[in-house]
Biotite code that builds the C-alpha atoms (Angstrom):
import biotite.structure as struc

atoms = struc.array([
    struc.Atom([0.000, 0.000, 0.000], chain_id="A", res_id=1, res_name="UNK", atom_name="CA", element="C"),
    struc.Atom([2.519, 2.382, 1.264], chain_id="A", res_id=2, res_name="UNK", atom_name="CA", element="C"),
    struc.Atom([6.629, 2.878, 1.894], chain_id="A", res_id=3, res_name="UNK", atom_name="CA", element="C"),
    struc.Atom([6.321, 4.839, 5.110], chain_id="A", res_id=4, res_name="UNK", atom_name="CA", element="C"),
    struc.Atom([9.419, 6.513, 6.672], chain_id="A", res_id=5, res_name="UNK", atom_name="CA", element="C"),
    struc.Atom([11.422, 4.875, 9.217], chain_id="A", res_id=6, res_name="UNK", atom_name="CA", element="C"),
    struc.Atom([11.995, 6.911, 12.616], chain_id="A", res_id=7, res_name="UNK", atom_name="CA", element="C"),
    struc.Atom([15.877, 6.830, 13.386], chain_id="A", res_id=8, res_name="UNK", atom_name="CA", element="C"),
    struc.Atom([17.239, 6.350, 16.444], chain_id="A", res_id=9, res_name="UNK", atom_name="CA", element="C"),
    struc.Atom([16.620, 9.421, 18.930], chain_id="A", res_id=10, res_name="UNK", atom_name="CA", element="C"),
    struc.Atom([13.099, 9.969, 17.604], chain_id="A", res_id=11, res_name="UNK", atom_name="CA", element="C"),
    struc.Atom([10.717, 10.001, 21.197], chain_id="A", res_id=12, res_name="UNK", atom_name="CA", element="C"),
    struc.Atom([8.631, 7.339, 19.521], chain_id="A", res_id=13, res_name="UNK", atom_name="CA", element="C"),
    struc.Atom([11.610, 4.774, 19.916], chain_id="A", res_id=14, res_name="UNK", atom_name="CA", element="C"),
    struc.Atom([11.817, 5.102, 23.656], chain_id="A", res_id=15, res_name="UNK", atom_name="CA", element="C"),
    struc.Atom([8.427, 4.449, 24.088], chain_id="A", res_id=16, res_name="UNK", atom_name="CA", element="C"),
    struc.Atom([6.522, 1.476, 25.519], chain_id="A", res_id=17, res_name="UNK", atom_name="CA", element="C"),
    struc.Atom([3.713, 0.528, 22.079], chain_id="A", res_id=18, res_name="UNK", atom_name="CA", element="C"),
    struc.Atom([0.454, -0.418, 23.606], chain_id="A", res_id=19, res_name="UNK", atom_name="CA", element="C"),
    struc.Atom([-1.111, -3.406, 22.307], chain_id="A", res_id=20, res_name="UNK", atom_name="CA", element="C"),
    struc.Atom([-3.503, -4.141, 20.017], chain_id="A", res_id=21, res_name="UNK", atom_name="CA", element="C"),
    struc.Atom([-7.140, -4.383, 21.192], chain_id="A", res_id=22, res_name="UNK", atom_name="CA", element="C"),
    struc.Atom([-8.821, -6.036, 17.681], chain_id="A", res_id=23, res_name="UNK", atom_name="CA", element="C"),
    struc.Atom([-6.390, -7.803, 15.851], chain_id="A", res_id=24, res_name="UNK", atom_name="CA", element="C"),
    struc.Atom([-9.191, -7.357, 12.749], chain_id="A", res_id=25, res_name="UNK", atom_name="CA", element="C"),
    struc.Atom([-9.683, -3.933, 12.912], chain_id="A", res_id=26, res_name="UNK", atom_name="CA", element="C"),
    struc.Atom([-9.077, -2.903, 9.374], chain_id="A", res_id=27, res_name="UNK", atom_name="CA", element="C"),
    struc.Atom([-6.606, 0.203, 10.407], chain_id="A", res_id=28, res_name="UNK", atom_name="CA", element="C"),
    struc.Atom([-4.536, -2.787, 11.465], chain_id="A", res_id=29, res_name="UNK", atom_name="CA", element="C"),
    struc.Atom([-4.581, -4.645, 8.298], chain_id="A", res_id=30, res_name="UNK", atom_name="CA", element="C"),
    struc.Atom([-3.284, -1.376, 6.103], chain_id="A", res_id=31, res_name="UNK", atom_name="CA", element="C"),
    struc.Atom([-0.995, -0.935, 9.258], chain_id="A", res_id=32, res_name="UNK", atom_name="CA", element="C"),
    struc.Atom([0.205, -4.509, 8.402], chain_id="A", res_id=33, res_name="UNK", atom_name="CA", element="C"),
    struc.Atom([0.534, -3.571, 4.521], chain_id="A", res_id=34, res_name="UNK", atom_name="CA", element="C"),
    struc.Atom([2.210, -0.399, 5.457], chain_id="A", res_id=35, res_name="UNK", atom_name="CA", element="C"),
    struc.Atom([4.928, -2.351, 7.618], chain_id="A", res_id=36, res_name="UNK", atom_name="CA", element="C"),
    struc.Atom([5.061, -5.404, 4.738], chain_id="A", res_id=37, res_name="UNK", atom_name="CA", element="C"),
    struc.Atom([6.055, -2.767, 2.034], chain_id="A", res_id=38, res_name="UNK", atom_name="CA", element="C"),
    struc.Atom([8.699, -0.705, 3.951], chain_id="A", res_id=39, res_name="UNK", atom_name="CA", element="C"),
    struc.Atom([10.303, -3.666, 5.238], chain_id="A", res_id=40, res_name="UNK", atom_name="CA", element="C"),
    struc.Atom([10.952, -5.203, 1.965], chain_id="A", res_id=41, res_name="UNK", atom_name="CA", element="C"),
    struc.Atom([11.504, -1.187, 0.434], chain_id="A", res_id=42, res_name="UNK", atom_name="CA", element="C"),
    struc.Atom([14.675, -1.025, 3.010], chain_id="A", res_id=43, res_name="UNK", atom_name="CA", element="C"),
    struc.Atom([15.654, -4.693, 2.952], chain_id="A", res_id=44, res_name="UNK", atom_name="CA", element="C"),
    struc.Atom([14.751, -5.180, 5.979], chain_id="A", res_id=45, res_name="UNK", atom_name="CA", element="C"),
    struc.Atom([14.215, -8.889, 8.006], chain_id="A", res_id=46, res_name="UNK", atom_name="CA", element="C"),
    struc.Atom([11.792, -7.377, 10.365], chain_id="A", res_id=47, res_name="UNK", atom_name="CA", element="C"),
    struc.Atom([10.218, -4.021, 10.845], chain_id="A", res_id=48, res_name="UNK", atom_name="CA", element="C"),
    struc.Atom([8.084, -3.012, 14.313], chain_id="A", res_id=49, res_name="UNK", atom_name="CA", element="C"),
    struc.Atom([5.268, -0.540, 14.078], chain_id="A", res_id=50, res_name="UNK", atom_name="CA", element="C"),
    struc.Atom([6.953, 2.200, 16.466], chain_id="A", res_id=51, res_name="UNK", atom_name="CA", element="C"),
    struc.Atom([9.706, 1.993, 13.553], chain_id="A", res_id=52, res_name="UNK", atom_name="CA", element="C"),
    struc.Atom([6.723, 3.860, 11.883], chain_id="A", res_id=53, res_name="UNK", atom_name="CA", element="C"),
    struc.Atom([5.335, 5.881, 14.505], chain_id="A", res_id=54, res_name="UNK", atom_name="CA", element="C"),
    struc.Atom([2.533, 3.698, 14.709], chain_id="A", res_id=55, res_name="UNK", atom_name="CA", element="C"),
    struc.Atom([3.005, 2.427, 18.351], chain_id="A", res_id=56, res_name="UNK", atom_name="CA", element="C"),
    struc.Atom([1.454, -0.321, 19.287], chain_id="A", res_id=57, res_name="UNK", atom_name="CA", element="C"),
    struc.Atom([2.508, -4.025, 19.638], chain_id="A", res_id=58, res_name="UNK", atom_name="CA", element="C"),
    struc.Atom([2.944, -5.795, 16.099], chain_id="A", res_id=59, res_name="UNK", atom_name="CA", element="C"),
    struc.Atom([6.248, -6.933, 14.212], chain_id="A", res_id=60, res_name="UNK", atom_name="CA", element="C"),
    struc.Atom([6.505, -8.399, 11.263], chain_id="A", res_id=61, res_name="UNK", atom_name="CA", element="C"),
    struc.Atom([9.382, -10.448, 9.805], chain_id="A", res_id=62, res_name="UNK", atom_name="CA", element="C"),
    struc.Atom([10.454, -12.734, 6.813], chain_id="A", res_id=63, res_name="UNK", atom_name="CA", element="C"),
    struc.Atom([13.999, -13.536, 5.354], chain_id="A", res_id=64, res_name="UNK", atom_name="CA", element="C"),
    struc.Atom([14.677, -15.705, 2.210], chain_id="A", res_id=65, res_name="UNK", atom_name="CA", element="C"),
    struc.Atom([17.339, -14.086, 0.283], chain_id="A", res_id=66, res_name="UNK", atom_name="CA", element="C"),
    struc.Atom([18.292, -10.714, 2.090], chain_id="A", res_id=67, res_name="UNK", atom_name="CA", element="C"),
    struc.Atom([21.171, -8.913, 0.996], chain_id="A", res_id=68, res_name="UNK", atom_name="CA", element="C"),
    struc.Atom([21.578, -7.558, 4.565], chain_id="A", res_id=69, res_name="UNK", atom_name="CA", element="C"),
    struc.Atom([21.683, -10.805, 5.809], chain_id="A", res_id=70, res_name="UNK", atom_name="CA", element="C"),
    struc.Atom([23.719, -12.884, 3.397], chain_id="A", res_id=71, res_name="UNK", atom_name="CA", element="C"),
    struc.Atom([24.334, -15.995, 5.086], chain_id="A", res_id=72, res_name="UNK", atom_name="CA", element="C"),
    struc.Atom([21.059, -15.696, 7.157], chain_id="A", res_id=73, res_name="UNK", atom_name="CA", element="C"),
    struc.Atom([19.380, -18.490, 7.717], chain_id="A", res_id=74, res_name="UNK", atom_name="CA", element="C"),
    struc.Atom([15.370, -18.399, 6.270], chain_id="A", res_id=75, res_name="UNK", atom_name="CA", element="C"),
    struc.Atom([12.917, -17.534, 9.108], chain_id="A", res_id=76, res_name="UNK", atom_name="CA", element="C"),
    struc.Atom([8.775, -17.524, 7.971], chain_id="A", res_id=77, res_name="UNK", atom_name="CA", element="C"),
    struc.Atom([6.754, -14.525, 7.162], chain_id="A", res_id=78, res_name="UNK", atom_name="CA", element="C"),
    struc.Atom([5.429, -13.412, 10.406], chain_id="A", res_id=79, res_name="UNK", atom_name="CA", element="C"),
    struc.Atom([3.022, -10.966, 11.559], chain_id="A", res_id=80, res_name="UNK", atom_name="CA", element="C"),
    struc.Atom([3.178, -10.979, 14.996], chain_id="A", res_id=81, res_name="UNK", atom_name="CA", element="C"),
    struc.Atom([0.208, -8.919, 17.077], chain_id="A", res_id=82, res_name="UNK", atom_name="CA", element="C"),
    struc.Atom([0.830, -8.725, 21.105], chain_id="A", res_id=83, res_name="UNK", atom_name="CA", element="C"),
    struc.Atom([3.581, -10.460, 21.143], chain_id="A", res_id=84, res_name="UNK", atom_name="CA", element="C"),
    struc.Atom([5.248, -12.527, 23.981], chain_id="A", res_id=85, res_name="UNK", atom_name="CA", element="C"),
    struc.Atom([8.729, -14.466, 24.419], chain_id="A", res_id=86, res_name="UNK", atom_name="CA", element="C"),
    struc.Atom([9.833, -16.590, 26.826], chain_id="A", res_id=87, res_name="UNK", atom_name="CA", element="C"),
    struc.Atom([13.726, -17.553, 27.216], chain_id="A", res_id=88, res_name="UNK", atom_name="CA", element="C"),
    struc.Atom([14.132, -21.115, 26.938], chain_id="A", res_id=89, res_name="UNK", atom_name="CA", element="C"),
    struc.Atom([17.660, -21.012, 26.730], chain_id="A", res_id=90, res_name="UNK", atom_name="CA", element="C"),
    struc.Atom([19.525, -18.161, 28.406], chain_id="A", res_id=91, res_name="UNK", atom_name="CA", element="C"),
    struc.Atom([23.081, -18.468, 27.289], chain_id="A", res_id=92, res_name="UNK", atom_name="CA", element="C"),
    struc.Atom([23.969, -15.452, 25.586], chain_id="A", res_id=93, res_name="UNK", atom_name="CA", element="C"),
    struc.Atom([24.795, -15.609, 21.894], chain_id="A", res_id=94, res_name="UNK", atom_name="CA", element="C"),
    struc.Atom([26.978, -13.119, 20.414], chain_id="A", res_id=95, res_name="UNK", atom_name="CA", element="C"),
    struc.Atom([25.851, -11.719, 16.770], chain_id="A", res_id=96, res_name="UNK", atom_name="CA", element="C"),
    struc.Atom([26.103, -8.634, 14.704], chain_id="A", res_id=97, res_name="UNK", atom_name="CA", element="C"),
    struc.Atom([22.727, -6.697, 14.354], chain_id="A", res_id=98, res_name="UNK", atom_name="CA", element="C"),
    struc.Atom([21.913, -3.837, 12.036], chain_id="A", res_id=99, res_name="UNK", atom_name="CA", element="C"),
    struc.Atom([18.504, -2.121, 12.286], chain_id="A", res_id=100, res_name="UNK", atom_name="CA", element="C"),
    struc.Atom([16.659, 0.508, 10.008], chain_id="A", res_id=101, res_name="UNK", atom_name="CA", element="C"),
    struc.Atom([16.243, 2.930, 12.954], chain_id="A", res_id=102, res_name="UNK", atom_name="CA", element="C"),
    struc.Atom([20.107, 2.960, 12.929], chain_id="A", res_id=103, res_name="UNK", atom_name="CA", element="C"),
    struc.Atom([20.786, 3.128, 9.158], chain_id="A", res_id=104, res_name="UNK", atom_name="CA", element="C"),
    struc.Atom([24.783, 1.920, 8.387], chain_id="A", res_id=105, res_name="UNK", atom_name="CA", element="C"),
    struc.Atom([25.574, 0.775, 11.432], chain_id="A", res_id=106, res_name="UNK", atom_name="CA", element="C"),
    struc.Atom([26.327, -2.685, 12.552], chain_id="A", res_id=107, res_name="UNK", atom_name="CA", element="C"),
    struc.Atom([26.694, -3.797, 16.231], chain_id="A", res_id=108, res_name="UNK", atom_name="CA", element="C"),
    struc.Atom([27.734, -6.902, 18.346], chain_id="A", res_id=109, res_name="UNK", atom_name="CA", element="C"),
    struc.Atom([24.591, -8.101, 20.681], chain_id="A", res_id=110, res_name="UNK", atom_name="CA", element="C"),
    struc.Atom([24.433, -10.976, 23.113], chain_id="A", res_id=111, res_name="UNK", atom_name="CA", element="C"),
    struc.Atom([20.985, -12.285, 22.926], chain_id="A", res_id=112, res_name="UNK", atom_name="CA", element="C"),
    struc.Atom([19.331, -15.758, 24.381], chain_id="A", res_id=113, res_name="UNK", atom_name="CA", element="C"),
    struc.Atom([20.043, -18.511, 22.344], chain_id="A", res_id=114, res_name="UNK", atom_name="CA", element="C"),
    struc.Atom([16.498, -19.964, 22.029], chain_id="A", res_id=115, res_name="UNK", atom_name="CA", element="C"),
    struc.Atom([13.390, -18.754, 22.769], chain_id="A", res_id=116, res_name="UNK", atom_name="CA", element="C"),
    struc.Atom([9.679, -19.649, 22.771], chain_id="A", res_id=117, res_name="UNK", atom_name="CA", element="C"),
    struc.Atom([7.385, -16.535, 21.554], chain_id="A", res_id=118, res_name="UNK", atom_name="CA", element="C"),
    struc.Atom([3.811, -16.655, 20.840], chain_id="A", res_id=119, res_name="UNK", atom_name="CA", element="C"),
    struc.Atom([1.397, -13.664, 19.898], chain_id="A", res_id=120, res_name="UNK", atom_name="CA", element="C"),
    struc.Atom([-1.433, -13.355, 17.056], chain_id="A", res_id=121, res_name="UNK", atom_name="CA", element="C"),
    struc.Atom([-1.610, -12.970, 13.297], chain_id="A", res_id=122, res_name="UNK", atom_name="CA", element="C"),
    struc.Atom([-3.752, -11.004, 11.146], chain_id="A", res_id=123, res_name="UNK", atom_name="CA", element="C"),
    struc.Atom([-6.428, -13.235, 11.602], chain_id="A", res_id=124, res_name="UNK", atom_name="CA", element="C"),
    struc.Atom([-6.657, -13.427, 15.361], chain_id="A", res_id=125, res_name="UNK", atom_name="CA", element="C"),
    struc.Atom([-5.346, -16.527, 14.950], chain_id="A", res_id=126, res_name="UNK", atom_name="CA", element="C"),
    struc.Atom([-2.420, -18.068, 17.455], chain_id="A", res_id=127, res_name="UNK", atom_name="CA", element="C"),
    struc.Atom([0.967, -18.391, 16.817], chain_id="A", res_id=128, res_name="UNK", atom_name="CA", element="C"),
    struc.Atom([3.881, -20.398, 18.829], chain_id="A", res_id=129, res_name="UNK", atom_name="CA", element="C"),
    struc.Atom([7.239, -21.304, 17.831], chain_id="A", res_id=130, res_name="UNK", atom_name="CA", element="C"),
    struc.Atom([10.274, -22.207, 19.516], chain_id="A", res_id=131, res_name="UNK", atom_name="CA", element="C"),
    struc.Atom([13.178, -21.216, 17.706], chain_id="A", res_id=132, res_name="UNK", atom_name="CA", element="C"),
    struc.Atom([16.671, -20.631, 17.969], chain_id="A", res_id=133, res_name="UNK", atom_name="CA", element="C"),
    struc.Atom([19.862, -19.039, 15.773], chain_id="A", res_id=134, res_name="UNK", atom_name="CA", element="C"),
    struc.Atom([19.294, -16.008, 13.886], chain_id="A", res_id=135, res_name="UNK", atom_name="CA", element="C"),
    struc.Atom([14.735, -16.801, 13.727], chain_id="A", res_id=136, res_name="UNK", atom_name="CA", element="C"),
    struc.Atom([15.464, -16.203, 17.700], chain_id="A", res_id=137, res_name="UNK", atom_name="CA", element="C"),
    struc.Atom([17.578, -13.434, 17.011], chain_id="A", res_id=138, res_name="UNK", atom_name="CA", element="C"),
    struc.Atom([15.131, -11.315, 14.677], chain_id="A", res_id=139, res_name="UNK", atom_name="CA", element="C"),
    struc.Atom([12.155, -11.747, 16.989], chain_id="A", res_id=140, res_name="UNK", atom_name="CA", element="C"),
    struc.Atom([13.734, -10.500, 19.839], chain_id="A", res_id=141, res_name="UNK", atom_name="CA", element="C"),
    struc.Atom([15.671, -7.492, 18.328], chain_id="A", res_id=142, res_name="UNK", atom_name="CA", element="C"),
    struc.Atom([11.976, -6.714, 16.900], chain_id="A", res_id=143, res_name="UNK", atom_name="CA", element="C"),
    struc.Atom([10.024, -7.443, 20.092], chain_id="A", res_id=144, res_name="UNK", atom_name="CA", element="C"),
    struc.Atom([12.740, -4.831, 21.508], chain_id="A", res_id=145, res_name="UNK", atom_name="CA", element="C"),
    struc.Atom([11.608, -1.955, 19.409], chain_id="A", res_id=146, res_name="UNK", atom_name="CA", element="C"),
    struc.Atom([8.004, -2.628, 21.621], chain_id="A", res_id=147, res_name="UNK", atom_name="CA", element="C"),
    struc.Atom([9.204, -1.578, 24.556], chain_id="A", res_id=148, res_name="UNK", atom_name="CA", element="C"),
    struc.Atom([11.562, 1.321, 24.007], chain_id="A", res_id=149, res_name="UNK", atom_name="CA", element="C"),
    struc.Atom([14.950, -0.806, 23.751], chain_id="A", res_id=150, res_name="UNK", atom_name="CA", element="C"),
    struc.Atom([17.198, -0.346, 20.489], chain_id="A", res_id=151, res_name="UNK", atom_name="CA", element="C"),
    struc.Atom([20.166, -2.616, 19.842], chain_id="A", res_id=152, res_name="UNK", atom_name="CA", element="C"),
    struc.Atom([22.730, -0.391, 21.117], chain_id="A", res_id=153, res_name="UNK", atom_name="CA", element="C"),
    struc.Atom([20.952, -0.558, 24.427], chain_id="A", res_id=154, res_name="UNK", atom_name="CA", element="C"),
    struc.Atom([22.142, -4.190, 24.369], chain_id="A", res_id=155, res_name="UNK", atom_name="CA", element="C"),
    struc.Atom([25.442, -4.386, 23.460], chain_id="A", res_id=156, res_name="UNK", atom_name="CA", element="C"),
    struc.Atom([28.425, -4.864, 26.014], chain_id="A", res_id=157, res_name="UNK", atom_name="CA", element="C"),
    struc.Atom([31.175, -3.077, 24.204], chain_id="A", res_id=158, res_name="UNK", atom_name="CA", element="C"),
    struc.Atom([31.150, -0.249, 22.023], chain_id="A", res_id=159, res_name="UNK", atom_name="CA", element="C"),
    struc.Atom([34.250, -0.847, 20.420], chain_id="A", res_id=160, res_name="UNK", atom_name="CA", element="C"),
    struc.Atom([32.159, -3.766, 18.583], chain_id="A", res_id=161, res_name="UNK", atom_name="CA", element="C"),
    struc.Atom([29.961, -0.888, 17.094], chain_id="A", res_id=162, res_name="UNK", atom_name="CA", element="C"),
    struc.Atom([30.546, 0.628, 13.789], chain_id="A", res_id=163, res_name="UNK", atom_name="CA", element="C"),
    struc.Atom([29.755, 1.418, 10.034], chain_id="A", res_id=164, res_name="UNK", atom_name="CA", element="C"),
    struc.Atom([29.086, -1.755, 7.742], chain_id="A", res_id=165, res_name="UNK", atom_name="CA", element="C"),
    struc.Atom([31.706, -1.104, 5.082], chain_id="A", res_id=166, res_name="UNK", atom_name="CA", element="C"),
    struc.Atom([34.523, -0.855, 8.202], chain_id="A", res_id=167, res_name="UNK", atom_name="CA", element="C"),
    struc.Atom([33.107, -3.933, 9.639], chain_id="A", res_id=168, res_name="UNK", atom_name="CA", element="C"),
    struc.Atom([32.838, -6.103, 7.233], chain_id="A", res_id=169, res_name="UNK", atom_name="CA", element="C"),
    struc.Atom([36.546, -5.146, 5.788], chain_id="A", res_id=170, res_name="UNK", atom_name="CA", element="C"),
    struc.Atom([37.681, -6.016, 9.594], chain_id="A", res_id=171, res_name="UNK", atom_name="CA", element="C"),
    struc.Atom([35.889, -9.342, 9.262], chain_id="A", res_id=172, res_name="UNK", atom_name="CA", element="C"),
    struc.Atom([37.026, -10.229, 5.946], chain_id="A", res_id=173, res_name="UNK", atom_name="CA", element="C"),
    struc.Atom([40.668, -9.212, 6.546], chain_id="A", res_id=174, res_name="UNK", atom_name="CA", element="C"),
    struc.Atom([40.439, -11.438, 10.067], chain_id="A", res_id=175, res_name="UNK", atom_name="CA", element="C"),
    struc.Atom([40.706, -9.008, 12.789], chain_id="A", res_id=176, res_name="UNK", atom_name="CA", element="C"),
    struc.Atom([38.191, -8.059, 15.470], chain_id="A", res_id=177, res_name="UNK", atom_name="CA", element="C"),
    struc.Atom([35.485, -5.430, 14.243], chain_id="A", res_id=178, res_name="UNK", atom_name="CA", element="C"),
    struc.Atom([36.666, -2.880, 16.024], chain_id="A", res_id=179, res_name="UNK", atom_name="CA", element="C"),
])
């Protein structure tokens, strides 16, 4: 339907707590959900939350086949997620490198559960679990973040793993620590 503009980090939006959804059906949240499906795939992104869009309230989408963000990403199922919830099955922290749209060109190093169990509601008002793990776990959570305020950066443990894509990925390549 649309390419909306994605907030950058420091917009007040960001920082907020989204409140959920009360009718999953409601058919502001289907073009909401059109809206999101367009701009994610617009920016290349694997995931997209509505605050990204000043829209705040408490849906995600996501979807990766062939990302050129994401290169070596593994596939994770187009989502729509409405209300969602996650729930840490496995708590050892997982290093990976995150980008994110509010944060355009930068890449940073995030510890993150290894698997989780999330659940939450589709466009239909119907339910959906998984319990997943890698980079599916990965992209839910970093999403699920942008519900309550958090962006990546919050996250991280050392800035000197924090920088632009080109200088990361030509420390990676080369063999040497990102930063």
């Amino acid at each position: 339907m649309a390419i909306r503009t994605v907030l950058r980090m420091g917009h007040p939006v960001l920082a907020q707590v989204a409140q959920p959804v009360a009718d999953v059906r409601e058919p502001a949240v289907a073009m909401l959900l059109e809206d999101m499906f367009d701009t994610m795939a617009a920016c290349s992104g694997a995931g997209l939350a509505a605050p990204q869009i000043g829209v705040s309230v408490r849906v995600v989408v996501f979807g990766v086949t062939h990302n050129p963000r994401y290169p070596q990403a593994e596939a994770v199922p187009r989502t729509v997620l409405i209300n969602p919830v996650i729930e840490v099955l496995d708590p050892t922290p997982e290093d990976g490198w995150e980008g994110c749209l509010s944060v355009p060109g930068l890449r940073g190093l995030v510890p993150r559960p290894r698997a989780i169990r999330y659940h939450g509601f589709d466009e239909r008002g119907h339910l959906i679990e998984r319990e997943v793990g890698g980079f599916h776990a990965r992209v839910v959570q970093h999403e699920c973040d942008h519900l309550d305020g958090v962006l990546y950066p919050q996250r991280m443990r050392d800035l000197r793993q924090f920088g632009f894509e080109p200088e990361i990925h030509h420390a990676m390549l080369a063999g040497q620590p990102a930063a």
